[in-house]
mmCIF file of the N, C-alpha and C atoms, coordinates in Angstrom:
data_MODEL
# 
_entry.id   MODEL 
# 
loop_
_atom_site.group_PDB 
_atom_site.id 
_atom_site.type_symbol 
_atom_site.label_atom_id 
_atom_site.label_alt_id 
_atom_site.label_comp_id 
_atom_site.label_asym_id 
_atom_site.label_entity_id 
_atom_site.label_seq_id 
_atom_site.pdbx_PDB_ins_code 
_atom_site.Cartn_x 
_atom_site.Cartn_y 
_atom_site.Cartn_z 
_atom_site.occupancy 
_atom_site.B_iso_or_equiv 
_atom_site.pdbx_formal_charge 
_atom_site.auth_seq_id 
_atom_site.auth_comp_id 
_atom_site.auth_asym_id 
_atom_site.auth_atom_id 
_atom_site.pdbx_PDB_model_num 
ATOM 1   N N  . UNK A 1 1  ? 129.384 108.746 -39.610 1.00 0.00 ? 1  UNK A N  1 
ATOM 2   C CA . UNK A 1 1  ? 128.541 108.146 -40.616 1.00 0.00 ? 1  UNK A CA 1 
ATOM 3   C C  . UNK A 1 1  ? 129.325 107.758 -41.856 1.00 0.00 ? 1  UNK A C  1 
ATOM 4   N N  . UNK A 1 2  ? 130.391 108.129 -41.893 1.00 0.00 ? 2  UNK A N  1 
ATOM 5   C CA . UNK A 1 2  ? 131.411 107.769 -42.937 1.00 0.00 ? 2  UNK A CA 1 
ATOM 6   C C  . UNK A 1 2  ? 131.572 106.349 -42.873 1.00 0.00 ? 2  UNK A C  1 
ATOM 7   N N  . UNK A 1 3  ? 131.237 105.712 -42.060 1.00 0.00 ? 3  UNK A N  1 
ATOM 8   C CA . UNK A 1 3  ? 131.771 104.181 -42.566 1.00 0.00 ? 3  UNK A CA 1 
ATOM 9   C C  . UNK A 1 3  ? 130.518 103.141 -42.785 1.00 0.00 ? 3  UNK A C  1 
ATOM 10  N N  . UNK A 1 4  ? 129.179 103.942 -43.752 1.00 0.00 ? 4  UNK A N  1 
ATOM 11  C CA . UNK A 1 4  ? 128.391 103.429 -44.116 1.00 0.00 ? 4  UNK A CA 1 
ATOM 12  C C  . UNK A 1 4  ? 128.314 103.698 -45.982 1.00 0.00 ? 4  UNK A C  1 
ATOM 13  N N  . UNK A 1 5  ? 129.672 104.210 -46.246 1.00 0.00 ? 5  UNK A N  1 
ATOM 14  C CA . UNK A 1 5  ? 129.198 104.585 -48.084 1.00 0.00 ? 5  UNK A CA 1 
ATOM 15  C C  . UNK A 1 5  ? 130.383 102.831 -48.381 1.00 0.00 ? 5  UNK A C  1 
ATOM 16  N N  . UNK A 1 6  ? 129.697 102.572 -49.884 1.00 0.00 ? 6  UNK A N  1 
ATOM 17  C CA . UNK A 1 6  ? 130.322 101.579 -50.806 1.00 0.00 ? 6  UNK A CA 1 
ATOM 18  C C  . UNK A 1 6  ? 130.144 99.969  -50.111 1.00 0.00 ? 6  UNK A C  1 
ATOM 19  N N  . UNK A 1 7  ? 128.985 99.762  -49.120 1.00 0.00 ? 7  UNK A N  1 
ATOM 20  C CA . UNK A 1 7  ? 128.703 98.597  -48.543 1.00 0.00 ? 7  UNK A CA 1 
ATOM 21  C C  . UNK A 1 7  ? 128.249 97.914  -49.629 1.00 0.00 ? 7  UNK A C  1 
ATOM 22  N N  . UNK A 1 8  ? 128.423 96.371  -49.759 1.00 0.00 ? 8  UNK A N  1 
ATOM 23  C CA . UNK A 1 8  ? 128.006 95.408  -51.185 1.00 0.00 ? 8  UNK A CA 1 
ATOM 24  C C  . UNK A 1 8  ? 126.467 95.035  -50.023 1.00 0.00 ? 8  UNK A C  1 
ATOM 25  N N  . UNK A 1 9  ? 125.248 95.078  -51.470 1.00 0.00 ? 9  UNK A N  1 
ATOM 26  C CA . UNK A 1 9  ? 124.209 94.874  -50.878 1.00 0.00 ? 9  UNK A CA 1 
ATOM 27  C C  . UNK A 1 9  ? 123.716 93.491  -50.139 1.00 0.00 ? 9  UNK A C  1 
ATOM 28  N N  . UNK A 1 10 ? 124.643 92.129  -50.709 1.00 0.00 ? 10 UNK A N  1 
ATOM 29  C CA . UNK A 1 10 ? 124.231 90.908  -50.106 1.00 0.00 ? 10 UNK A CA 1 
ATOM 30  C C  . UNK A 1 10 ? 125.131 91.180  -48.449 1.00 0.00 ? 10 UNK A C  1 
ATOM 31  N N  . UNK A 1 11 ? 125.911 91.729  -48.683 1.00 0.00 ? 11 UNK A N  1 
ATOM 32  C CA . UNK A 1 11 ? 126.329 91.606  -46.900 1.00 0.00 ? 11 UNK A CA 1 
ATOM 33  C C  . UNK A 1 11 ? 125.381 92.518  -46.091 1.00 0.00 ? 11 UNK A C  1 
ATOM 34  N N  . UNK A 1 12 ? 125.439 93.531  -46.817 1.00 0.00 ? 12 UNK A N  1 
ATOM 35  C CA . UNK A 1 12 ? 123.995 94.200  -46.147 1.00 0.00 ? 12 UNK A CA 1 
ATOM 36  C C  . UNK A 1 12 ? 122.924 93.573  -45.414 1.00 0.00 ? 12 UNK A C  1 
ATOM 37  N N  . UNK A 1 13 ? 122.189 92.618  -46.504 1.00 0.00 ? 13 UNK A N  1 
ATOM 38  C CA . UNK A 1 13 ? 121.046 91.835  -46.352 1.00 0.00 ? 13 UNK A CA 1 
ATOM 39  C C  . UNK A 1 13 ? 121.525 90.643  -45.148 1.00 0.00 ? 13 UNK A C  1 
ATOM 40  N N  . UNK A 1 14 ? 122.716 90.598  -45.366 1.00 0.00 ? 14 UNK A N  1 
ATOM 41  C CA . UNK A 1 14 ? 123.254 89.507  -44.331 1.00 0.00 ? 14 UNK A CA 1 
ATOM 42  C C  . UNK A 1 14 ? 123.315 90.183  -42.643 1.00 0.00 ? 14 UNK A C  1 
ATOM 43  N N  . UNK A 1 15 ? 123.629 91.427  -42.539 1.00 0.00 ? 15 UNK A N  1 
ATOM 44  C CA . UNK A 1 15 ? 124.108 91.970  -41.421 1.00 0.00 ? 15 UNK A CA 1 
ATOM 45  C C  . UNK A 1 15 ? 122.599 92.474  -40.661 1.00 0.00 ? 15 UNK A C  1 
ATOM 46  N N  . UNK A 1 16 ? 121.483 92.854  -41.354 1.00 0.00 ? 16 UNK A N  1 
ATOM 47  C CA . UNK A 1 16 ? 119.978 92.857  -41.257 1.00 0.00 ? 16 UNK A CA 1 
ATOM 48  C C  . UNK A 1 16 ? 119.730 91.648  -40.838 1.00 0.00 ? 16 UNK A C  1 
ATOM 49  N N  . UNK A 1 17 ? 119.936 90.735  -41.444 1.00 0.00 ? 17 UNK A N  1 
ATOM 50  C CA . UNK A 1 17 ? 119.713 89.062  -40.630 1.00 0.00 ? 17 UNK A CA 1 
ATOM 51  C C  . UNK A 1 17 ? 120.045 89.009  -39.716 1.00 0.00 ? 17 UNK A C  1 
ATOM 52  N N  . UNK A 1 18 ? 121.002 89.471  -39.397 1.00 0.00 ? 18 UNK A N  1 
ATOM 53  C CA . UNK A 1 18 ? 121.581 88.776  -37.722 1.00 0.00 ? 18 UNK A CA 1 
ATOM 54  C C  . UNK A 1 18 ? 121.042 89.886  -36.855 1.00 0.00 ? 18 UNK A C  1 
ATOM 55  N N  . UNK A 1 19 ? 120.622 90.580  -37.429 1.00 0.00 ? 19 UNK A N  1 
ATOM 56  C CA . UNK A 1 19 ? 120.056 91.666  -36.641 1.00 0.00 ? 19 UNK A CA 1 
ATOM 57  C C  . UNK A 1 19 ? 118.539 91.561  -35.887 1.00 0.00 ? 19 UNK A C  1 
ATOM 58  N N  . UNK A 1 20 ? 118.230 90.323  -36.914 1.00 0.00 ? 20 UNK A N  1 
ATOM 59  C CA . UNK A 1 20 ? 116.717 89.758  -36.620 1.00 0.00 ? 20 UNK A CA 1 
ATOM 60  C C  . UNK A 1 20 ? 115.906 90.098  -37.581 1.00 0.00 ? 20 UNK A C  1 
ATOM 61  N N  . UNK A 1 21 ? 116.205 90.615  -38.267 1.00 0.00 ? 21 UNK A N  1 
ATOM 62  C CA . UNK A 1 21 ? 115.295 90.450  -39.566 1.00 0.00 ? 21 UNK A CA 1 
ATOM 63  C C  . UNK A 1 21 ? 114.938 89.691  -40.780 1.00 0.00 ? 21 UNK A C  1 
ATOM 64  N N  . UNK A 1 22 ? 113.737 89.284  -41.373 1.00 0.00 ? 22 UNK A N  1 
ATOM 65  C CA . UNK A 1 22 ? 113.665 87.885  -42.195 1.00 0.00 ? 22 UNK A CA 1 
ATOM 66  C C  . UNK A 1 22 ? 113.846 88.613  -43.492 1.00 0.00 ? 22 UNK A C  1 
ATOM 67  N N  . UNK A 1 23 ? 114.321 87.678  -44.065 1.00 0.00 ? 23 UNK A N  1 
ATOM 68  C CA . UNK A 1 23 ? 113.949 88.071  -45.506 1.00 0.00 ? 23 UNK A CA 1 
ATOM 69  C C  . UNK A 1 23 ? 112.930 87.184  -46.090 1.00 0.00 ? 23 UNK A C  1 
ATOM 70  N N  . UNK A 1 24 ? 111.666 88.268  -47.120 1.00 0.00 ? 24 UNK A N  1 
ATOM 71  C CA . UNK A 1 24 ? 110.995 87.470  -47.211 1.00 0.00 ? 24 UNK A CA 1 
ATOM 72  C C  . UNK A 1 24 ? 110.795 87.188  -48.395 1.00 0.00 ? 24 UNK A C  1 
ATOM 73  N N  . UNK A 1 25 ? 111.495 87.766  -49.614 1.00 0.00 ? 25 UNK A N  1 
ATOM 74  C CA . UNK A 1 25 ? 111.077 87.635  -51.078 1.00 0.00 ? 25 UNK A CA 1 
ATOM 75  C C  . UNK A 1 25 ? 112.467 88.191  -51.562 1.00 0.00 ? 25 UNK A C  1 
ATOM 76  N N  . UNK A 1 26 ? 112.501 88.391  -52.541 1.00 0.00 ? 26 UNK A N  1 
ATOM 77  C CA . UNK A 1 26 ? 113.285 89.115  -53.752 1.00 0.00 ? 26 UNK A CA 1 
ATOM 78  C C  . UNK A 1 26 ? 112.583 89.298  -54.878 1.00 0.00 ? 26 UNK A C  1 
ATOM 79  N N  . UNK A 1 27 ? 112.289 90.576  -55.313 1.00 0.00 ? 27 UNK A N  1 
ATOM 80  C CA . UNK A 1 27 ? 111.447 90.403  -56.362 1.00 0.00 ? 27 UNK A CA 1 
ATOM 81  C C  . UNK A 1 27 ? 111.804 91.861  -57.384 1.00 0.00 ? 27 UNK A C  1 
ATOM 82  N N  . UNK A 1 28 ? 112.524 91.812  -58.478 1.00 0.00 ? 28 UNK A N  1 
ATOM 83  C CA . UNK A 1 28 ? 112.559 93.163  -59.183 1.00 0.00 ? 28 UNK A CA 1 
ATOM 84  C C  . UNK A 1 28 ? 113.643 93.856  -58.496 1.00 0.00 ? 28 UNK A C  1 
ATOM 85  N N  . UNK A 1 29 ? 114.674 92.683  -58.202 1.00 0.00 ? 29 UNK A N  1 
ATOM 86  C CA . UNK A 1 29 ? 116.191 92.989  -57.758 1.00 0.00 ? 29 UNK A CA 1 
ATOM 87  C C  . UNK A 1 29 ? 116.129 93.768  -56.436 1.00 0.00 ? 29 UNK A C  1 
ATOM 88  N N  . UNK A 1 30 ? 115.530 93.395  -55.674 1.00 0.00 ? 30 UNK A N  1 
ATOM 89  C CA . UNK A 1 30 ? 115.221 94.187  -54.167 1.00 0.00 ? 30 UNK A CA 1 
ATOM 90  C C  . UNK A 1 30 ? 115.178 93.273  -53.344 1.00 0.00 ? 30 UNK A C  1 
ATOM 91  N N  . UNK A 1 31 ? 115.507 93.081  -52.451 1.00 0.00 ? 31 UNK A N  1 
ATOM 92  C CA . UNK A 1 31 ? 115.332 91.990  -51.530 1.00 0.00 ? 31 UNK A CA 1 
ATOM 93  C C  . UNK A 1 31 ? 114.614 92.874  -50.132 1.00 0.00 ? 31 UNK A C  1 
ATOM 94  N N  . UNK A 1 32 ? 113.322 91.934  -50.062 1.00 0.00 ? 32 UNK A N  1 
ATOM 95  C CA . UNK A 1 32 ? 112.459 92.723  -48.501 1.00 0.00 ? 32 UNK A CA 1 
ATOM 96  C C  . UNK A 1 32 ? 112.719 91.768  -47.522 1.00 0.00 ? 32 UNK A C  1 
ATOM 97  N N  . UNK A 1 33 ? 113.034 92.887  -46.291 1.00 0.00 ? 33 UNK A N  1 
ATOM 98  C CA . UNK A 1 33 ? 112.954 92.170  -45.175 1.00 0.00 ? 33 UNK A CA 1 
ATOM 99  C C  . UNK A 1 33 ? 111.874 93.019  -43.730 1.00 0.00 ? 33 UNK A C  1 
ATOM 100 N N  . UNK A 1 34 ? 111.642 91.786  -43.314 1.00 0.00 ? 34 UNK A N  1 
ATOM 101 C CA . UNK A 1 34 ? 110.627 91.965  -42.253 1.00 0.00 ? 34 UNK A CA 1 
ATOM 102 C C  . UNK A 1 34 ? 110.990 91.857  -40.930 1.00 0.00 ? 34 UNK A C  1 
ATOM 103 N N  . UNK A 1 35 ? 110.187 92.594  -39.453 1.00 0.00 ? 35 UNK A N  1 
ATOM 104 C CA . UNK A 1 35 ? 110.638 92.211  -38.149 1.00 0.00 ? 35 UNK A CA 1 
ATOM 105 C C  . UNK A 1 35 ? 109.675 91.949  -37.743 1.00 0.00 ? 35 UNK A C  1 
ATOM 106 N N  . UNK A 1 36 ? 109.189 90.960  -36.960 1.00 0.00 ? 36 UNK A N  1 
ATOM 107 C CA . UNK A 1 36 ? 108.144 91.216  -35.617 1.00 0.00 ? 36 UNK A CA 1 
ATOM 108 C C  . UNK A 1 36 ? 108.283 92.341  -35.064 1.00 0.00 ? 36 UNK A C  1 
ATOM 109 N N  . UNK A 1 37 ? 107.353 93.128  -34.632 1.00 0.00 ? 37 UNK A N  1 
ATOM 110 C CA . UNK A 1 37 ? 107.550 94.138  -33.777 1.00 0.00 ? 37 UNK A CA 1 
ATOM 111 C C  . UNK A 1 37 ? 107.939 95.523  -34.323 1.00 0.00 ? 37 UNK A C  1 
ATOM 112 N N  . UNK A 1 38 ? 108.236 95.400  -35.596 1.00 0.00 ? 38 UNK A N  1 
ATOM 113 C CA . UNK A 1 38 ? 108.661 96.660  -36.790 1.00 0.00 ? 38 UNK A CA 1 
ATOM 114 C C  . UNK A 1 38 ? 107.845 96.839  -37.453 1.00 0.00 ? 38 UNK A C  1 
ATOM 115 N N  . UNK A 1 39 ? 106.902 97.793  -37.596 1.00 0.00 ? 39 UNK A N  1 
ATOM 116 C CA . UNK A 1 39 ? 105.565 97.720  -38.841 1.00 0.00 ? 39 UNK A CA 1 
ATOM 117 C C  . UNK A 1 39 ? 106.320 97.997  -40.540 1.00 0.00 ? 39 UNK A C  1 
ATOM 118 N N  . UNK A 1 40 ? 108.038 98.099  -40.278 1.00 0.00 ? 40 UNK A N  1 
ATOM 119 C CA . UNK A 1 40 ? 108.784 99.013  -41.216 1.00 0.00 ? 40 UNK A CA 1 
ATOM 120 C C  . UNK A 1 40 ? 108.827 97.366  -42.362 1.00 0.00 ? 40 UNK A C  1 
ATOM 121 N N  . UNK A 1 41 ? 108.961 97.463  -43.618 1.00 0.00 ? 41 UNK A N  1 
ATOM 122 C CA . UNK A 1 41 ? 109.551 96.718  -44.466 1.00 0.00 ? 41 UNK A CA 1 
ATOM 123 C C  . UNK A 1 41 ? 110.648 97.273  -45.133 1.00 0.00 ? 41 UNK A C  1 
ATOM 124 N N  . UNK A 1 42 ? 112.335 96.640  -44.851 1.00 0.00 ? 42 UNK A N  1 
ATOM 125 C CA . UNK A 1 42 ? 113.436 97.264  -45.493 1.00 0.00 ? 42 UNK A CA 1 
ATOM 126 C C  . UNK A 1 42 ? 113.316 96.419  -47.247 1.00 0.00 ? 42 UNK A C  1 
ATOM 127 N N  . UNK A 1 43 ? 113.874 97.670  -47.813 1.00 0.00 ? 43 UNK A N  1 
ATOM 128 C CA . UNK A 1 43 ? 113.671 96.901  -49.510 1.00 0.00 ? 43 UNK A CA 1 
ATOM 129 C C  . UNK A 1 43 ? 115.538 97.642  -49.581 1.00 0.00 ? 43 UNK A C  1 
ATOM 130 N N  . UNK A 1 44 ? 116.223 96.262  -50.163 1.00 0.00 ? 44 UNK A N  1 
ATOM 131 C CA . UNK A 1 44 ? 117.737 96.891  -49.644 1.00 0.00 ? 44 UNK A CA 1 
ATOM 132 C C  . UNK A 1 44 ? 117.568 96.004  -51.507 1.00 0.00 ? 44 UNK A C  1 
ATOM 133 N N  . UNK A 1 45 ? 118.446 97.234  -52.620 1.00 0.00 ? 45 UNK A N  1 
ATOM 134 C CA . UNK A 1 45 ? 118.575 96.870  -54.113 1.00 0.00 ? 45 UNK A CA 1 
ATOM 135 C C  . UNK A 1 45 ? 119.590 96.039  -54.105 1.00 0.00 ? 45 UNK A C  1 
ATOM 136 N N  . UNK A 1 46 ? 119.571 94.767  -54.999 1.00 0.00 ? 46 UNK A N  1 
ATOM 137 C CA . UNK A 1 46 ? 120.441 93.773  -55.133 1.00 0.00 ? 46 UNK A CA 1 
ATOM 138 C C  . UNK A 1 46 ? 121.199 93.824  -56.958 1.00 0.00 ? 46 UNK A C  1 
ATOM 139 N N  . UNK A 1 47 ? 121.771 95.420  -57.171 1.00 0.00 ? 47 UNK A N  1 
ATOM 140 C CA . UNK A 1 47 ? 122.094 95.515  -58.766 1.00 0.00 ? 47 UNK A CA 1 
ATOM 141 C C  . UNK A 1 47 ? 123.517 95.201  -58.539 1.00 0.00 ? 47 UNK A C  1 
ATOM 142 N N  . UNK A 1 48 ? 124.204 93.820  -59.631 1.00 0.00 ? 48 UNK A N  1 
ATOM 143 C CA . UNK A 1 48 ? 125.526 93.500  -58.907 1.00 0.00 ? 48 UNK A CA 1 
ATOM 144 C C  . UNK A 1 48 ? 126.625 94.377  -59.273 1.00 0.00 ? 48 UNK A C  1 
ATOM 145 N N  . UNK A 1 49 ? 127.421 94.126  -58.465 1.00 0.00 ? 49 UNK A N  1 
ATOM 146 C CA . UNK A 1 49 ? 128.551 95.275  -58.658 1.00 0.00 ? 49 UNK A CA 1 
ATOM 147 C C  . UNK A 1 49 ? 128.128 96.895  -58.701 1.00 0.00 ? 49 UNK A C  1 
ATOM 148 N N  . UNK A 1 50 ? 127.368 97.101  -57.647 1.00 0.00 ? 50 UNK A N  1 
ATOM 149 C CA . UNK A 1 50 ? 126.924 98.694  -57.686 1.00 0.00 ? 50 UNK A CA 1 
ATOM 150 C C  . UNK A 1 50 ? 126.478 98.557  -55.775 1.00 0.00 ? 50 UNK A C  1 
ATOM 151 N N  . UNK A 1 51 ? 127.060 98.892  -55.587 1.00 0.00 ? 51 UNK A N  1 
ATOM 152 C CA . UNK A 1 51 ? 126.980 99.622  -53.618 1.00 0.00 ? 51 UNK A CA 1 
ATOM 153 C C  . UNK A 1 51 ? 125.747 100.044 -54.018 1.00 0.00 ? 51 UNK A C  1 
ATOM 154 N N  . UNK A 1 52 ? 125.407 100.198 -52.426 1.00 0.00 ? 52 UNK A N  1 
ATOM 155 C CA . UNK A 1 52 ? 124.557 100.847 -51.759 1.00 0.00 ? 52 UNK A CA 1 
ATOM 156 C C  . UNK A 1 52 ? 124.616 102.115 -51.476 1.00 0.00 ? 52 UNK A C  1 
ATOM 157 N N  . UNK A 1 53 ? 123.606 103.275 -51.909 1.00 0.00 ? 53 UNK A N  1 
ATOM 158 C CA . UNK A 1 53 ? 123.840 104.506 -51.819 1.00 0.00 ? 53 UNK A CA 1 
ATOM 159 C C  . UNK A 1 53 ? 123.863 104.782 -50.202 1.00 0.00 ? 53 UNK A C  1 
ATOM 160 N N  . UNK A 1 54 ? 124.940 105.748 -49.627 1.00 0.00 ? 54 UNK A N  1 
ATOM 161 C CA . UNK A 1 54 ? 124.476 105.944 -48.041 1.00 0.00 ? 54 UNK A CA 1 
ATOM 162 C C  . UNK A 1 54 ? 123.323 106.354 -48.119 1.00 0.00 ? 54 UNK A C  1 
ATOM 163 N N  . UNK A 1 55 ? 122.314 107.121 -48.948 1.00 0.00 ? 55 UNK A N  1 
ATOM 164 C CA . UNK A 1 55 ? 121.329 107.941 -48.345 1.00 0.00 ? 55 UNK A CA 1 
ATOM 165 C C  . UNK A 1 55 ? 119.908 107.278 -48.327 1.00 0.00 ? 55 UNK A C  1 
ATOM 166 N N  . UNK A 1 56 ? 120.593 105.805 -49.029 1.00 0.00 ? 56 UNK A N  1 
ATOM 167 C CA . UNK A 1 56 ? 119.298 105.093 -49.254 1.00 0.00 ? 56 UNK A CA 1 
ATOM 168 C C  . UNK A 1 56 ? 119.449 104.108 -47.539 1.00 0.00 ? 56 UNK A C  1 
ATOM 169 N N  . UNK A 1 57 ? 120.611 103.658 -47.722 1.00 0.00 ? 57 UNK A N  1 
ATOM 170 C CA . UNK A 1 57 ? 121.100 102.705 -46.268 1.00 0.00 ? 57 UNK A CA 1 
ATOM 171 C C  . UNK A 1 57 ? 120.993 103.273 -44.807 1.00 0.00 ? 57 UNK A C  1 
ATOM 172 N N  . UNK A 1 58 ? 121.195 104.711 -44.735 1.00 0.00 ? 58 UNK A N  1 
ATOM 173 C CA . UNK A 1 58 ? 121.101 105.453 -43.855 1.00 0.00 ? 58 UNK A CA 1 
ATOM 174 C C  . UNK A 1 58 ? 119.281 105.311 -43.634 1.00 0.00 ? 58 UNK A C  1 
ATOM 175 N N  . UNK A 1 59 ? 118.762 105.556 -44.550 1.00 0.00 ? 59 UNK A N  1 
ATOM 176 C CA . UNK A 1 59 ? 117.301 105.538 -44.702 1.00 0.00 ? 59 UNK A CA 1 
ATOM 177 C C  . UNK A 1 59 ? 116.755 103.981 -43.552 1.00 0.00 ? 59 UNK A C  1 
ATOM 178 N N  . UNK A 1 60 ? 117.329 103.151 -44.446 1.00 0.00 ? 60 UNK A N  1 
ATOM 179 C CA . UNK A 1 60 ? 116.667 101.674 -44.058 1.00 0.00 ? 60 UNK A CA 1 
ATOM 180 C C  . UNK A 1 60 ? 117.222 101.751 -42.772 1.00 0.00 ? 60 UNK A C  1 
ATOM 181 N N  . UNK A 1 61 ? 118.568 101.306 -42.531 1.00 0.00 ? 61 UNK A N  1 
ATOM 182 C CA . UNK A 1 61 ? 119.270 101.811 -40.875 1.00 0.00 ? 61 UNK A CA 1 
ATOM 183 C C  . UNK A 1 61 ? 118.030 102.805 -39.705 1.00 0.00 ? 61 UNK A C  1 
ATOM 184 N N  . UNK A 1 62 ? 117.624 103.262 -40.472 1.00 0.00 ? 62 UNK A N  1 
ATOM 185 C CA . UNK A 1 62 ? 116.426 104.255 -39.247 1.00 0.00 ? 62 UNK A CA 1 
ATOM 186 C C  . UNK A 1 62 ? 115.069 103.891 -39.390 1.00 0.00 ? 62 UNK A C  1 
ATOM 187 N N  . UNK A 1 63 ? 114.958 103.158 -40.433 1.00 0.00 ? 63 UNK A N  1 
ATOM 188 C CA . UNK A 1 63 ? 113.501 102.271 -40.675 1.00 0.00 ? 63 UNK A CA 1 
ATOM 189 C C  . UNK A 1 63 ? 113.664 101.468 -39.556 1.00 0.00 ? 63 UNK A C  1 
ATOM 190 N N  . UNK A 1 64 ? 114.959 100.332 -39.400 1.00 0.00 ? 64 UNK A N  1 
ATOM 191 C CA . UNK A 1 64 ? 115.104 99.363  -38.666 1.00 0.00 ? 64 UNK A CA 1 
ATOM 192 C C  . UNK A 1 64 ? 115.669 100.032 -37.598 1.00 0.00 ? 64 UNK A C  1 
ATOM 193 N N  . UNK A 1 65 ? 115.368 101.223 -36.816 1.00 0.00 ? 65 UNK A N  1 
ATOM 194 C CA . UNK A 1 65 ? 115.359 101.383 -35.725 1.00 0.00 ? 65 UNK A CA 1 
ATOM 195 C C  . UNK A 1 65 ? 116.796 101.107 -35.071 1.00 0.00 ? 65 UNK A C  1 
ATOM 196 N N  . UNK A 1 66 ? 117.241 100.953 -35.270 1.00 0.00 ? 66 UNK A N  1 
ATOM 197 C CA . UNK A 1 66 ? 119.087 100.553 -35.080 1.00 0.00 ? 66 UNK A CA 1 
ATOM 198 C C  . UNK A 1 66 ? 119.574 102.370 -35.384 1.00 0.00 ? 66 UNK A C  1 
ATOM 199 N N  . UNK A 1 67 ? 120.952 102.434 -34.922 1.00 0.00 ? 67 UNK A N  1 
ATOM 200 C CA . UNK A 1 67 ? 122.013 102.954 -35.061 1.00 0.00 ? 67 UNK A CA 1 
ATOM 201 C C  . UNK A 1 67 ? 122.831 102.820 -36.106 1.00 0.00 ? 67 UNK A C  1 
ATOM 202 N N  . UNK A 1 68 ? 124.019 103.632 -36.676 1.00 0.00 ? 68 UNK A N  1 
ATOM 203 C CA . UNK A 1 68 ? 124.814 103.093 -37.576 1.00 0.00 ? 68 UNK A CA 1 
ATOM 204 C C  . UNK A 1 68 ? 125.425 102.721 -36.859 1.00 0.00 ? 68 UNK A C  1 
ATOM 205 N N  . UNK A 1 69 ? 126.240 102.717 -35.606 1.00 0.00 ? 69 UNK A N  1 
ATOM 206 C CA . UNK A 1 69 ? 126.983 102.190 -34.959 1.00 0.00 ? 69 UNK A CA 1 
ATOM 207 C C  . UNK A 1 69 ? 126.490 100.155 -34.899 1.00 0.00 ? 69 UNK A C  1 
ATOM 208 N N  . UNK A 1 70 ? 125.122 100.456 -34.598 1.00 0.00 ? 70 UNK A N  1 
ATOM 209 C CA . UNK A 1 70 ? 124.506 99.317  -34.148 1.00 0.00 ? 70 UNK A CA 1 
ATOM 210 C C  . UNK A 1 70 ? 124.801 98.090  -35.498 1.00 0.00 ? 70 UNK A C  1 
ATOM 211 N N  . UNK A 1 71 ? 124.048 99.030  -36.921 1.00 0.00 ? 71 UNK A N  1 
ATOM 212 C CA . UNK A 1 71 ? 124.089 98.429  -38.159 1.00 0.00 ? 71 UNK A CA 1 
ATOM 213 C C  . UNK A 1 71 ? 125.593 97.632  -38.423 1.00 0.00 ? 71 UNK A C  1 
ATOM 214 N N  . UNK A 1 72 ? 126.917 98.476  -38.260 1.00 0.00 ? 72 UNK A N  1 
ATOM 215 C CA . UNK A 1 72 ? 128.021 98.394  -38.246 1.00 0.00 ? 72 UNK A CA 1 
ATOM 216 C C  . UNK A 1 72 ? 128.922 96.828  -37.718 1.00 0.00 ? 72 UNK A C  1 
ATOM 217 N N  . UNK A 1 73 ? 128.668 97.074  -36.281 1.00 0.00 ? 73 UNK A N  1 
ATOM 218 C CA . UNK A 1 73 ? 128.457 95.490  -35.603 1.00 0.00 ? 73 UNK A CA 1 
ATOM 219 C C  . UNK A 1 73 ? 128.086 94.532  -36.533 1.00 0.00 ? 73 UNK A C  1 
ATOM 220 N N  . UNK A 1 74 ? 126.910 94.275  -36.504 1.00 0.00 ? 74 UNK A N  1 
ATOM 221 C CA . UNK A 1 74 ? 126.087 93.056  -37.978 1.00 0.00 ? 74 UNK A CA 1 
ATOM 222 C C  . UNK A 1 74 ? 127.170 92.648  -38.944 1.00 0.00 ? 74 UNK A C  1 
ATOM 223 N N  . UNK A 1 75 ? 127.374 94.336  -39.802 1.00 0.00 ? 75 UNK A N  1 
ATOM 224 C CA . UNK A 1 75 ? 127.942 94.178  -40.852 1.00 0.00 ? 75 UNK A CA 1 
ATOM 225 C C  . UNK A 1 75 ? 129.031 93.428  -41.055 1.00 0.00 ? 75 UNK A C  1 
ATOM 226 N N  . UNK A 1 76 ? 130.057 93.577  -40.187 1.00 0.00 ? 76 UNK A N  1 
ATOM 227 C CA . UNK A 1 76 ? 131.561 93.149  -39.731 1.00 0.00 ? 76 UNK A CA 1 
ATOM 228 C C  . UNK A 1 76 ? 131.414 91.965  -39.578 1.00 0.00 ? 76 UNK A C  1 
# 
């Protein structure tokens, strides 16, 4: 699980995309994204120059039903 701390949040939001997930707003520096088939909504923070906490990413990563391994793939 170590190679999920200090991820920048727009690649994040990018690696969730290819994953199949929409994005559907940004609103109050959060960007939500949605799946068919996921009742989950990921809210991944867009504050610049400040990572993503693992414990928040780890969080969304198991919302979206994925793996970190799985998340990882995307990311790259």
């Amino acid at each position: 699980m170590s190679g999920v701390h200090n991820l920048k949040p727009e690649r994040v939001v990018k690696a969730f995309i290819k994953a199949g997930w929409k994005r559907r707003k940004t609103k109050s520096g959060h960007a939500k994204l949605t799946k068919q088939g996921n009742p989950n909504i990921l809210s991944i923070p867009l504050h610049k120059g400040k990572p993503i906490k693992q414990g928040l990413l780890l969080d969304q990563i198991k919302k979206a039903k994925m793996t970190v391994e799985e998340f990882l793939k995307y990311y790259k």
